[in-house]
Each structure stands twice: as structure tokens, then as C-alpha cells.
ZARO-95014 format. One record per atom (N, C-alpha, C): x, y, z. Coordinates in steps of 0.2 Angstrom, whole numbers, plus 5000, padded with zeros to 4 digits. Each point is the difference from the previous one (the first is absolute). Last residue first. Example, Ala and Ser with C-alpha at 12.3 -4.5 7.8 and 13.67 -1.06 7.14 Angstrom:
2
506449895035 500450065001 499650055003 500249725000 499650065000 500450065000 
***
This chain:
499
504748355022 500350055005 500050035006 498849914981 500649955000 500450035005 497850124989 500249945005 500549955003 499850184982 499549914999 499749995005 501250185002 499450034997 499649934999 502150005009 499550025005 499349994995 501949984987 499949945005 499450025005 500750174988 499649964996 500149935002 501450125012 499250045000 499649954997 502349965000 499749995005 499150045000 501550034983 499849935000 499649965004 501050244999 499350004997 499849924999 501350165016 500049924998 499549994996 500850265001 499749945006 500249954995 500950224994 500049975006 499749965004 500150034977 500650015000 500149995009 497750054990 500349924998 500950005001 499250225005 499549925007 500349944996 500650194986 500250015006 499949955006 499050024975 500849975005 500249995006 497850114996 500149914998 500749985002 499850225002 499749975004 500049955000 500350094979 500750035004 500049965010 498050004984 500549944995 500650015006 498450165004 499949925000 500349964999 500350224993 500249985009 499949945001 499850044976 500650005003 499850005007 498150034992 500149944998 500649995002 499250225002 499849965006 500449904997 500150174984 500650025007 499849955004 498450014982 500749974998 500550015005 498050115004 500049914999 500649974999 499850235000 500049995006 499949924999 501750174984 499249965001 499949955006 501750255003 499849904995 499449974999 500950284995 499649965009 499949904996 501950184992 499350015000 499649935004 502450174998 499949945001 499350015000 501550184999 500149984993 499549935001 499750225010 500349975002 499849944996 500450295008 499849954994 500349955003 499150225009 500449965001 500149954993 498650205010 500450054993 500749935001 497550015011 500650015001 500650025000 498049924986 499950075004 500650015007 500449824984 499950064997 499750055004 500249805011 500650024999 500050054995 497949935004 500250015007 500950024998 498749924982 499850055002 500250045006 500749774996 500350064993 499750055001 499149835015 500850025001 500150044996 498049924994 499950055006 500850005004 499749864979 499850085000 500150035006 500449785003 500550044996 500050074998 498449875012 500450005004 500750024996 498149954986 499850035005 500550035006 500549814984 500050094996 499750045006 500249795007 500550035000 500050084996 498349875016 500250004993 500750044999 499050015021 500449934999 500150004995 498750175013 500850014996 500449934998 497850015006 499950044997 500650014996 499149865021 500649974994 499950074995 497850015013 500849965004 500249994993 498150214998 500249925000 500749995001 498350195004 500149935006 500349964995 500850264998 499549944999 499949965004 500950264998 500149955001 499549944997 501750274999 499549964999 499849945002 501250264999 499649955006 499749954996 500950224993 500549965002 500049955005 497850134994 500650025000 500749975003 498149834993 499950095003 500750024996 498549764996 500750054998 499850065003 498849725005 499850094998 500950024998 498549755000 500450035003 500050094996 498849804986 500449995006 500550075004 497849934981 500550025000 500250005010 498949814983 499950045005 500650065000 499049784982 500350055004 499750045005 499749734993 499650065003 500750064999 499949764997 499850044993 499850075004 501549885014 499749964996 500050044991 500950145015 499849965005 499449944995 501950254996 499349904996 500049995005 500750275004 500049935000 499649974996 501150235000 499449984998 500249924999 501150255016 500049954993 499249954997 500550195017 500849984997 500249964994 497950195006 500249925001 500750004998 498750245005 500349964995 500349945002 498150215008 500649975001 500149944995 498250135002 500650034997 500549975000 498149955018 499950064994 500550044996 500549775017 499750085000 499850034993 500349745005 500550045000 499650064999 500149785016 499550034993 500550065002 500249755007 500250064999 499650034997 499749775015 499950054993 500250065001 500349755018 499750044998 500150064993 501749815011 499250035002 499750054998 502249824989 499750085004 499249985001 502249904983 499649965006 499750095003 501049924974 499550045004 499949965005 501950004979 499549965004 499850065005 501549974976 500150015008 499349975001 501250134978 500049955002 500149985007 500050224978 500249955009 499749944999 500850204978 499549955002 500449975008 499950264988 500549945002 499649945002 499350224994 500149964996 500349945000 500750235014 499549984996 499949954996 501850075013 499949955002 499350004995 501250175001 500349964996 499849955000 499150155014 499850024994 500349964995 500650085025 499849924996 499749994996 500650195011 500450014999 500349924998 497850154993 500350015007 500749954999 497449914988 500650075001 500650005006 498449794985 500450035005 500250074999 498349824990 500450074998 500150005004 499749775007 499850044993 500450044997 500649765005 499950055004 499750054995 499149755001 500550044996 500050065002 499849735010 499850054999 500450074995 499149725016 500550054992 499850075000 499449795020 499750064996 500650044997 498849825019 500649984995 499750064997 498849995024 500349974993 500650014996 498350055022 500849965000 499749984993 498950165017 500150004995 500449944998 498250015021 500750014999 500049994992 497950075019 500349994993 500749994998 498950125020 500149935000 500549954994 500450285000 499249964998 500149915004 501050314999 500149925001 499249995000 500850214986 499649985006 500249935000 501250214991 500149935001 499449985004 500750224982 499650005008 500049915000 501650214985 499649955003 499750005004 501750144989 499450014999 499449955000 502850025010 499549994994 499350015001 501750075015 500550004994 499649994996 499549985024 499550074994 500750004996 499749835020 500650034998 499850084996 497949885013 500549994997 500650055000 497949965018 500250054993 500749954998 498049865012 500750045003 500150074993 497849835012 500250044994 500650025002 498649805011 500250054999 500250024995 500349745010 499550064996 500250085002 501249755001 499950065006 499550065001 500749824982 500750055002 499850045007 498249914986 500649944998 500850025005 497550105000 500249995006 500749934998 498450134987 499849955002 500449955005 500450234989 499150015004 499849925002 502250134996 500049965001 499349975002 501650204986 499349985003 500249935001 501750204991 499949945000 499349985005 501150214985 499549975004 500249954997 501350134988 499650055005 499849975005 502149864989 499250064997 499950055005 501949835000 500150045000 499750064996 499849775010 500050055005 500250064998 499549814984 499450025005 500150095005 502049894987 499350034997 499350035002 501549835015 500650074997 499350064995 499449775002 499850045007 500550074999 500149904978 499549985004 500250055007 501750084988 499949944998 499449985004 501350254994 499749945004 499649944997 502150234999 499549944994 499649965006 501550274996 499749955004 499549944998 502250194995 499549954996 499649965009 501350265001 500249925000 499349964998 500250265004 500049964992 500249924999 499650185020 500649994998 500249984993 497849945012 500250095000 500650054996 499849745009 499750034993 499850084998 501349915021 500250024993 499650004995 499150045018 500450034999 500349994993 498549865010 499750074994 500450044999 500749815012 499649994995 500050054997 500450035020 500749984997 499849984993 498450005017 500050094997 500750004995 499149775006 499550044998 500550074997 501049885017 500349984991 499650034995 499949995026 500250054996 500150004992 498849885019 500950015000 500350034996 497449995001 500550015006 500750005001 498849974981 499850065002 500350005007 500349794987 500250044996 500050085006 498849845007 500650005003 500850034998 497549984992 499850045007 500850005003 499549884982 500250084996 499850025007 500149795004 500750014997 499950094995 498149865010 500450015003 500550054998 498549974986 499850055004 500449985004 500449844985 499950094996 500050035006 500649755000 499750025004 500150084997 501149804990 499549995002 499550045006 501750094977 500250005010 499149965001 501650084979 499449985002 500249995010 501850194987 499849934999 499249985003 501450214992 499649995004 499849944998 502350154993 499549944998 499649985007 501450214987 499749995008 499749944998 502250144984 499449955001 499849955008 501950124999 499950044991 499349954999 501150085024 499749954995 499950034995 501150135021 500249964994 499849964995 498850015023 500550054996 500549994996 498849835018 499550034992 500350074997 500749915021 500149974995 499750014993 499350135019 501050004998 500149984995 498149915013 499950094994 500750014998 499649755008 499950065003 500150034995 499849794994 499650025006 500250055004 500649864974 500250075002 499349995007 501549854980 499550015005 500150055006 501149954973 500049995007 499550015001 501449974977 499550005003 499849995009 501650094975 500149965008 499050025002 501649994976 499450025004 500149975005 501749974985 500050045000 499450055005 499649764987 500650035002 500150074999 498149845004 500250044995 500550045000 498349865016 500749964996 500250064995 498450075015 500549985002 500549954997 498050044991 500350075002 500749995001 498349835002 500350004992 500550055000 498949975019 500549954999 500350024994 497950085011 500650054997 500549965002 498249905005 499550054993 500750034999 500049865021 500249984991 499950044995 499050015024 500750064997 500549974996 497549935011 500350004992 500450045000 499050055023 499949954996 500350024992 500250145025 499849994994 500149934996 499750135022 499649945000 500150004989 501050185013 500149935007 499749924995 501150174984 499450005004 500149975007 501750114981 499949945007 499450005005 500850144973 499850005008 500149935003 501450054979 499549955002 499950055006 501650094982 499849985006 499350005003 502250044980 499249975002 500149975006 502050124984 499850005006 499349995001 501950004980 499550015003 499549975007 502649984993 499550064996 499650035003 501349875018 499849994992 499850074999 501249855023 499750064995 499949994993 499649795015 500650054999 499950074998 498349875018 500250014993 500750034999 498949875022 500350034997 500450004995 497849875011 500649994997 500350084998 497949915010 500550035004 500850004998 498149894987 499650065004 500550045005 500649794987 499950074998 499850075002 499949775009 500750045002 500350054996 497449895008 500249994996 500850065002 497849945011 500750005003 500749994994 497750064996 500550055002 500649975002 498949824983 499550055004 500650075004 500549824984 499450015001 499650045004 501850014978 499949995008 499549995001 501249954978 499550055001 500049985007 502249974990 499549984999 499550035003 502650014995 499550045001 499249974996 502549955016 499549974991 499550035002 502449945016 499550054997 499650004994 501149835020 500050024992 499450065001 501349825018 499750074999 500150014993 500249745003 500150065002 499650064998 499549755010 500050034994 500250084999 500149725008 500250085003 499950044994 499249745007 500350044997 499950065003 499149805007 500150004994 500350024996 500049905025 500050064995 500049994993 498849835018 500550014995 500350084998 499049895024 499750004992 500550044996 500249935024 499649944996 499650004994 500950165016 499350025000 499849914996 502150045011 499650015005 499550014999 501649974984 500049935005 499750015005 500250164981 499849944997 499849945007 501350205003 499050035000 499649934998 502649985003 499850035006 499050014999 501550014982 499949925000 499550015006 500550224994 499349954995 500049945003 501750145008 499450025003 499549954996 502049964993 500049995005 499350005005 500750104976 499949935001 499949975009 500250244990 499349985004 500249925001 501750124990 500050035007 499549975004 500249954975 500249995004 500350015008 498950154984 499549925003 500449965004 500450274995 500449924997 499649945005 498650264996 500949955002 500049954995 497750115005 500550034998 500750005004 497149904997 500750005002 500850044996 497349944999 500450075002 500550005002 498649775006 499850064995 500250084999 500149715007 500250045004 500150064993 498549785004 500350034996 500250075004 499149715004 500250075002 500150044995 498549765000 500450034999 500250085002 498049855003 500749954997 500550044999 497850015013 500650055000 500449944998 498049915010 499850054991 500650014999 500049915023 500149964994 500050024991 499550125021 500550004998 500349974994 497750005006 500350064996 500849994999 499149865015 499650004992 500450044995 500350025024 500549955000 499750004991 499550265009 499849905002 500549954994 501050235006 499449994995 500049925003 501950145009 499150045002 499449964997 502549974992 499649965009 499650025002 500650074979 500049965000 499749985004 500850205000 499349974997 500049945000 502050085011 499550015003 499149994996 502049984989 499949945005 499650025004 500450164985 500049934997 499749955005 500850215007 499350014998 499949934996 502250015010 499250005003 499650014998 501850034985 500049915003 499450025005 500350224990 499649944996 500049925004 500850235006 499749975004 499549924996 500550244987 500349985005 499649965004 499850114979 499650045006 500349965006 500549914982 500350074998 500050055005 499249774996 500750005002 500250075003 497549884995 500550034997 500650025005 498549774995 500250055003 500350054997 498149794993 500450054999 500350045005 498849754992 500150065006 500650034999 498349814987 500750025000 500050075004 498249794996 500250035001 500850045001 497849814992 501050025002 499950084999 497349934998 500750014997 500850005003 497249945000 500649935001 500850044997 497850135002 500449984992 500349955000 499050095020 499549994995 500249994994 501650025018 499549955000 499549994995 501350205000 500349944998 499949945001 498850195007 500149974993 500449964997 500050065022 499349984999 499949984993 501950095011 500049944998 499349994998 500150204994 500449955001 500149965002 498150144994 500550024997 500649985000 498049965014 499849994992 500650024995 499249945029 500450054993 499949974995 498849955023 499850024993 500550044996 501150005021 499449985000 499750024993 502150095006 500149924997 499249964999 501150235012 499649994994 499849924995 501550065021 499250035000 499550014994 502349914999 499649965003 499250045002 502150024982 499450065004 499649975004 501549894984 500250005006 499850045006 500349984975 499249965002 500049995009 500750234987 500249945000 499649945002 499450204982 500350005006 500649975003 498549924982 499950065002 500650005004 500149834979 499850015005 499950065003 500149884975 500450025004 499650035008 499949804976 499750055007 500650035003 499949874975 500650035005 499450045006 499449804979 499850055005 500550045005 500049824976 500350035008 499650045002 499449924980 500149945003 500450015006 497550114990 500750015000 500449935002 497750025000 500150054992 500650004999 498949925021 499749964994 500250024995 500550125020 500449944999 499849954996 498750225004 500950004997 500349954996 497849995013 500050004991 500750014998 499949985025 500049914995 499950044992 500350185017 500649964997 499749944997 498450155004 500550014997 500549974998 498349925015 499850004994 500450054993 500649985023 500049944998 499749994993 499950215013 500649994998 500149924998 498050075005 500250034997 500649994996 499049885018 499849984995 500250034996 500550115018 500649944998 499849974995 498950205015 500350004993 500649924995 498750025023 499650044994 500149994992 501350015022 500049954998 499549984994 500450215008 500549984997 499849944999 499050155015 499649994992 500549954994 500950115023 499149975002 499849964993 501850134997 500249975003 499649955003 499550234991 500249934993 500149965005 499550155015 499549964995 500349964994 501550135016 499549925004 499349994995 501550144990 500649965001 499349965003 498750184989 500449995003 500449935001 499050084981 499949955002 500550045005 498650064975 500550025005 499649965006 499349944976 500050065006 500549995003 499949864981 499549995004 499750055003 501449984975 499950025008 499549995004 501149864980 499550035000 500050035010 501549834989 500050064995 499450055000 500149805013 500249974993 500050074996 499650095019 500049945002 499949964994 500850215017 499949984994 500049944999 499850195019 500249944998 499749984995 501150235014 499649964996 500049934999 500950085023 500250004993 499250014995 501250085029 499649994994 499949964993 501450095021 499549945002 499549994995 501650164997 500449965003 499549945003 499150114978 500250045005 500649955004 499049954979 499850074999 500250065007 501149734984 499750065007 499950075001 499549774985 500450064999 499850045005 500049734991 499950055007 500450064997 499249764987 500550065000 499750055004 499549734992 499750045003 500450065001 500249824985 499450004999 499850075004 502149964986 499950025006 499550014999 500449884982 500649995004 499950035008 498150014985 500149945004 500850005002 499450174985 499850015008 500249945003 501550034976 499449995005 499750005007 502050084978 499850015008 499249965000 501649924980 499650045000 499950005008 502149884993 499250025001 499750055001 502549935000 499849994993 499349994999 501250035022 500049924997 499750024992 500550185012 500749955001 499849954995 498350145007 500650044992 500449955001 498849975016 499549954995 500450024992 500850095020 500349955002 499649944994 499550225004 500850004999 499949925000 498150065005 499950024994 500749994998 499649975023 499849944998 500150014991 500550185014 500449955000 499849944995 498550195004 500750004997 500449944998 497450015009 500749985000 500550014995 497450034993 500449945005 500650034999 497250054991 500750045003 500449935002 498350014978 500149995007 500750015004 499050004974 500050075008 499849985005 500849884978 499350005002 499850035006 502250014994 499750014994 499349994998 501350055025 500249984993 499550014995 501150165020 499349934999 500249984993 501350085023 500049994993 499349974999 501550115023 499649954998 500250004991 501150105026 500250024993 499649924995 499750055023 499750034997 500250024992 499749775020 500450054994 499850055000 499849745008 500050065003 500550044997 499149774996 500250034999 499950085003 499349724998 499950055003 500550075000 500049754989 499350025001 499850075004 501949924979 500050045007 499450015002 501449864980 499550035004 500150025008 500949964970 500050035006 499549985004 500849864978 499650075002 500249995009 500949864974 500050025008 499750065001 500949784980 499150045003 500250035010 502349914986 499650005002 499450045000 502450004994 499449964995 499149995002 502350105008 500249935000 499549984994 499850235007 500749994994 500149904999 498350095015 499750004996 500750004995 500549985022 499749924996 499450014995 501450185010 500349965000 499749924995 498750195006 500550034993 500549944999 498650005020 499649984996 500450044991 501150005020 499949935001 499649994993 500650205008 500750024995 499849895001 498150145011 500050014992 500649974995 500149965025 499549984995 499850004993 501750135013 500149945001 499549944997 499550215005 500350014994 500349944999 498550045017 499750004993 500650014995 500549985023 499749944998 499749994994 501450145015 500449994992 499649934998 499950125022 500549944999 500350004991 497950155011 500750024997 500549975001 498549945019 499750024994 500950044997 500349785014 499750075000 499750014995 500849804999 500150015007 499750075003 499249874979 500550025002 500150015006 499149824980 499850055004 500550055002 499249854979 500650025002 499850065006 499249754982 499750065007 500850065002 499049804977 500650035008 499850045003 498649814984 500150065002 500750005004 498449864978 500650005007 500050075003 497749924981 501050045002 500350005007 498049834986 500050055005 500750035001 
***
């Protein structure tokens, strides 16, 4: 049976999934069998794996850490919110329905045999287990029936290590304040401190740290500085999403749904020197783009009803009106047909008109898509034509079937096993698909930059990286990082026990 560590945090975005992933990259270079787990997970940015079941970002970074293939048992359960008091719920990789906050909540203890039957198959196959936590475990209103912290760390017998971030300020309280919130039990779980984001001379903290050790009676284990490292995010509160780009060549720009999910799909993009990629929520912003990229969004009909109200809609057609490329990717795809239908009520039911850039009509279904799927692009016309023939690689999450009008022309032609299908539509300087990762190959994400710099009379000498290979170095770059700032002696004391 595999040892565990637990790493919670004092808030959400502590730096608990990255600190995790850079534990399970850690003691997979020592030699170690390690896998991730997270029993409950709240995302929009998902994955399915290779037998198409959906799970956690995070938990997929962190299974790349450890030199594993993603499985659902790492994140049995995954919440994706469809509203402010709503989520889907997914449950070993299979969607249940949608769940206001006071129904999952009612129904949660439900699910613990679940989550106990995930992690025990884990921990019969590996010889670490890294758990990482929600939130903080110090949400007293929530503490009843938890299942994601301490509760978990009960269920695993696991040590625990407590994360704060420094960056946001106020970390020695938020430390110590968790701590004294948690019953005497729990207390005792917390073998160790980790102060996270730090930028200075550590030496300035020595004092504050002895001061955190003699009032919480638990160890710092270490400081880990602010690093940048471009690893996949998890969800919006991501720092890309609000990052200002330097100037470049080429100019891409993501809309910014309210509710967009998977804005990894244009990560690849964004490494290639000389492209700037941003996030664009008001009409303004979208001027200038040498390419519009319309991301998935777990909610279609909200989000095109907000596209039409704030304006970004008519800003939309403007410039494509003007000759600017527009691409959409699932719900992005969907919004920008003729018709969206909802006749079973997945989204609120009803019929909306779409964007009318593609000769579609999307009806939603219960049904959820989720699979693995390759693909070859087809005939292309118009101002991606270069793009014809190009092989992809990616995955399918979505509700409900596109059909393509009388005449109209697919983007391309999926495997989904042994099955092809042809996938997604081409207009006029309009095209889209439902499959995630599309740009992740790198001939894929090279051509469609050399098109984009020859339709703009630019050249640029750098071609897009291979995206495994790149991800391998952040990890590796993340691994130093944490092994250079914690006690790693002291850990693996924890980890036995000895500590």
C-alpha cells in the first residue's frame, strides 16, 4: 500500500497544485511509483483521457509530473460551474447533471465510498501518493462530511503539509490562523509549514519563521520563491488571463467569456516567439487581431447572450467584415452557427440565433461527448488553406451535435477509435471545431503562424516547440525549484512518519 502526503492550503491559489505536481516530479526523479490525487476538484479547465473520461487539469499536470498516464481515479469527483450557485457534477469521469451548491451538498456524503474506492485502487499500484487539497481546511462551515481535506487526510492516515502564499500578503496569519481553527486531531495531521511566492531575501523572513514555528509548534519547511514557469493552469484564476503582453508580430486574441473553460487550447501559440496572445472583454480590445479565437465555455447560451449584450457580438462581425480570421473551438464553434436549440433543457432550453459566420445549427442533448480523437484537416479555402492536410491531435468534451447546412464544408475529419467523422465547419474567413488541444501539435501551431505572418507581409524566423517536450522542462525546472527550497530530508521523514 503507497505512503501519502497531503498538501493543503490556506486559500484557494496558495500554489497547491503546483507544489504538488513539483512533489510528484520530485520523488518520481528519486525513483519512485507516484500518482496524484484530488477527491474533489472544481474546474472548468477539464481533460479526458484515453478511455474518455473527463478529470481536472491539475490533477493531468501533475500525473505528466509523475511519468503517468492521467487517470480518473486521481480526481474521482470534478465540479464545473455552470452558474454562481451551480455546478455540473462529474463523477469518476462521467457527468451526473447539474447540481445547485445546496444539492451537491445534501448528496455529498453519497459520494465518499467513491472517493475511497479511487484512492485505495491508486494506492495498490503506486508507492507515493501526493493528495492535494480544496480550498483551506479551515472553512469551518464546511468541515461537516468533507471529503477533500482533512477528511482526506483521515481517510489516507495522510501528514499533512500547509501551504501559504506570501505574495498576497498576510501569510504569518493566515498560517496560524488555520491552524487554530482546526480541531486538536487535525492539528496534529500538519507536520509541516511552507511559506509560497516569495520574492526577497529569505533571510529577512528568518525571524518571522522562528516566531510561526513557536506559536504553531510546526516546522517550516521551507520557502519557496516566486517563479515563473509556464505550466498548464487550472482554471480563470489563472495569471495569464490578466497578463500584459509585450508587443509582437502577431497579435491573437482570445475572447474572455464569463464562463470560459480550457484556455490551454492556445498555450502552444503563446510560446512562439514574436506572437502575443491575450484576453480580450471589451469591443475595443478585439481591434487590431491578426486572429479572433473563440474558446469552449461550459455554458453556450449564456455567454453568446453576453457576447450580444456587451457588445463584442457586433465587434465580432465588424471585424470580420474587415477580413480578420475568426476560429472557434467547441462552445466558441457552437456560437458561431445559425442556431443554437436547447429542447432538453441542458442550458435553460429554448432556441437562441447564433453569431451566422458558419452554416450550422447545434442542438443540445443530456448526452455528453468526451473523447480522445486525431484528426486530418481537410480542403481548406480562404485565408487557412495552408492548413489543409495537416494532421491534429486533441479531445472532445461538449453537449450536444452540430450539423452542417446544405453545402457547407467541415473543418476536418476525426478517428474517434475506428470511426471517422468529419468535424467542425470553414466559411468565410470563419472556421471552427470541437476539438481541445487542436494547436498543441506543433506542425499545426507552426503552420497557422506562417500563414498568419505571410498574410501580414511579417516574417518570423522561430517555429512553435513540441508541446511534450517543453512541458517536460517546466517540470524538471519546477522540480529544482521546490527541491532547492524545501527540506527535502525533512519531508521524507514526514512521509515515513519520523516526523
Amino acid at each position: 500500500m503507497a505512503k501519502a502526503i497531503m498538501v493543503q492550503g490556506t486559500c484557494s491559489n496558495a500554489g497547491k497544485s503546483l507544489l504538488a505536481a513539483a512533489l510528484c516530479r520530485i520523488f518520481k526523479q528519486d525513483g519512485y511509483r507516484v500518482a496524484p490525487f484530488k477527491a474533489q476538484n472544481m474546474a472548468l479547465n477539464s481533460f479526458i483521457t484515453a478511455d474518455g473520461f473527463e478529470m481536472g487539469r491539475a490533477q493531468v499536470v501533475q500525473a505528466e509530473a509523475a511519468g503517468v498516464a492521467p487517470d480518473v481515479r486521481m480526481n474521482p469527483i470534478l465540479l464545473k460551474p455552470t452558474s454562481d450557485v451551480g455546478s455540473q457534477v462529474i463523477v469518476n469521469g462521467v457527468a451526473r447533471g447539474n447540481r445547485t451548491a445546496r444539492e451537491y451538498w445534501s448528496d455529498k456524503k453519497g459520494l465518499l465510498p467513491v472517493v475511497r474506492e479511487a484512492y485505495e485502487g491508486l494506492a495498490a499500484e503506486y508507492d507515493i501518493i501526493v493528495i492535494e487539497g480544496a480550498g483551506s481546511p479551515a472553512e469551518i462551515n464546511l468541515k461537516q462530511d468533507d471529503l477533500v481535506n482533512m477528511g482526506m487526510a483521515k481517510l489516507a492516515d495522510a501528514p499533512v503539509l500547509l501551504v501559504g502564499d506570501i505574495d498576497r500578503g498576510g501569510v504569518f496569519a493566515s498560517l496560524y490562523g488555520t491552524v487554530k481553527l482546526l480541531d486538536p486531531d487535525e492539528q496534529e495531521r500538519i507536520r509541516g509549514l511552507i511559506i509560497n511566492k516569495f520574492r526577497g531575501d529569505v533571510e529577512i523572513l528568518r525571524p518571522g519563521l522562528s516566531q510561526l514555528e513557536e506559536l504553531t509548534g510546526k516546522p517550516v519547511v521551507g520557502v519557496v520563491p516566486y517563479t515563473r514557469l509556464d505550466i498548464d493552469d487550472e482554471d480563470s484564476l489563472s495569471e495569464r488571463l490578466d497578463a500584459a503582453s509585450a508587443p509582437a508580430l502577431l497579435d491573437l486574441v482570445v475572447v474572455r467569456l464569463p464562463r470560459l473553460s480550457n484556455f490551454t487550447d492556445f498555450a502552444a501559440l503563446s510560446r512562439i516567439p514574436g506572437v502575443r496572445v491575450r484576453y480580450a472583454e471589451k469591443p475595443a480590445q478585439l481591434e487590431g487581431a491578426d486572429l479572433i479565437l473563440l474558446p469552449g465555455t461550459k455554458s453556450t447560451i449564456a455567454d453568446l447572450r453576453w457576447l450580444r449584450e456587451s457588445g463584442m457580438e457586433a465587434q465580432l462581425l465588424k471585424q470580420h467584415a474587415a477580413g480578420t480570421i475568426i476560429f472557434g473551438v467547441c462552445g466558441g464553434y457552437q456560437m458561431m452557427g445559425q442556431t443554437i436549440s436547447d429542447p432538453e433543457n441542458t442550458e435553460g432550453g429554448g432556441e437562441v440565433r447564433g453569431i451566422g459566420l458558419l452554416d450550422t445549427d447545434t442542438v443540445f442533448h443530456t448526452a455528453k461527448t468526451t473523447t480522445q480523437a486525431s484528426g486530418v484537416i481537410g480542403t481548406l479555402t480562404g485565408p487557412l488553406a495552408g492548413l489543409s492536410g495537416v494532421r491534429t491531435t486533441g479531445y472532445e468534451i461538449h453537449m450536444g451535435d452540430t450539423c452542417l447546412r446544405p453545402g457547407a464544408q467541415p473543418f476536418q475529419t476525426l478517428t474517434r477509435g475506428e470511426t471517422e467523422t468529419p468535424d467542425g465547419c470553414q466559411g468565410e474567413n470563419a472556421y471552427g471545431t470541437y476539438q481541445h488541444g487542436v494547436f498543441d501539435d506543433a506542425a499545426v501551431a507552426s503552420r497557422l503562424i506562417g500563414l498568419l505572418a505571410a498574410r501580414k507581409g511579417v516574417t518570423l524566423d522561430a517555429a512553435a516547440l513540441d508541446t511534450a517536450q517543453y512541458k517536460e522542462t517546466q517540470y524538471d525546472k519546477l522540480a529544482d525549484t521546490v527541491r532547492n527550497a524545501l527540506d527535502m530530508d525533512l519531508i521524507y521523514r514526514i512521509l515515513e512518519g519520523n516526523a
